[in-house]
N, C-alpha and C positions, 0 to 999 in steps of 0.2 A: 429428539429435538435437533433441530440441525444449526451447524454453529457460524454465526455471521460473520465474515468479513468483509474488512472498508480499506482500502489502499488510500494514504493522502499521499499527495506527488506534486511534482510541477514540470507542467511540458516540457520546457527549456534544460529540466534537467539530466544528463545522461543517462546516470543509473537508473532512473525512473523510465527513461526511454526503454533502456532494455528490461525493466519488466513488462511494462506495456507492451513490448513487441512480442514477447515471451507468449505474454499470456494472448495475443490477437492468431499466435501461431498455434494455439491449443483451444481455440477457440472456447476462454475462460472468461466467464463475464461477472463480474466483481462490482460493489459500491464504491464508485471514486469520488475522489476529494482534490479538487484541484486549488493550490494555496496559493496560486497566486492573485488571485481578489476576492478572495473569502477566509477574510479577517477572524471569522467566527471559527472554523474548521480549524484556522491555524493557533487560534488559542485552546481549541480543545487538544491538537493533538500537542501543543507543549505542555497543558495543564495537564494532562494522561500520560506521556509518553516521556515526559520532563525533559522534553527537548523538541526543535522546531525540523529535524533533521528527516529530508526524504529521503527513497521512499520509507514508509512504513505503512507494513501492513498491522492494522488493528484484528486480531485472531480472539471471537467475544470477549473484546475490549481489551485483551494485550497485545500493545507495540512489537513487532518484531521488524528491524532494521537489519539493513545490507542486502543490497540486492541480489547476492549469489543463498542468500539463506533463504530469499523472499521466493528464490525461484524454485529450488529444492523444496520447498515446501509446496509449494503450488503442483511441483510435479508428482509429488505424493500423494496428496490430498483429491488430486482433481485427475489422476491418472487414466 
């Protein structure tokens, strides 16, 4: 079964920049969640992740925050 992730982000935000750039460089294509007008996304990932804070990557449905872990994981996983 293969395991899903979702990155919620916000353009404007840096660290979020550099995953996204990360990931356009490895040519990794992921479910994004962009929170800055979509109220719904951003209430799920506070109600999930107990916090409103980007990025975070959802790894089948656990939060994992900071974008140097965000990226080490990606490098791993999608090597």
């Amino acid at each position: 079964m293969a395991t899903s992730h979702v990155l919620y982000y916000r353009p404007m935000c840096p660290f979020c920049r550099k995953v996204l750039t990360y990931m356009e460089s490895k040519g990794i294509e992921l479910e994004l969640k962009d929170l800055t007008n979509d109220e719904e996304a951003r209430a799920e990932l506070e109600r999930v992740g107990g916090k409103a804070q980007v990025p975070c990557l959802f790894i089948d449905g656990k939060p994992m925050y900071e974008s140097d872990d965000i990226i080490a994981y990606l490098a791993k996983t999608f090597a």
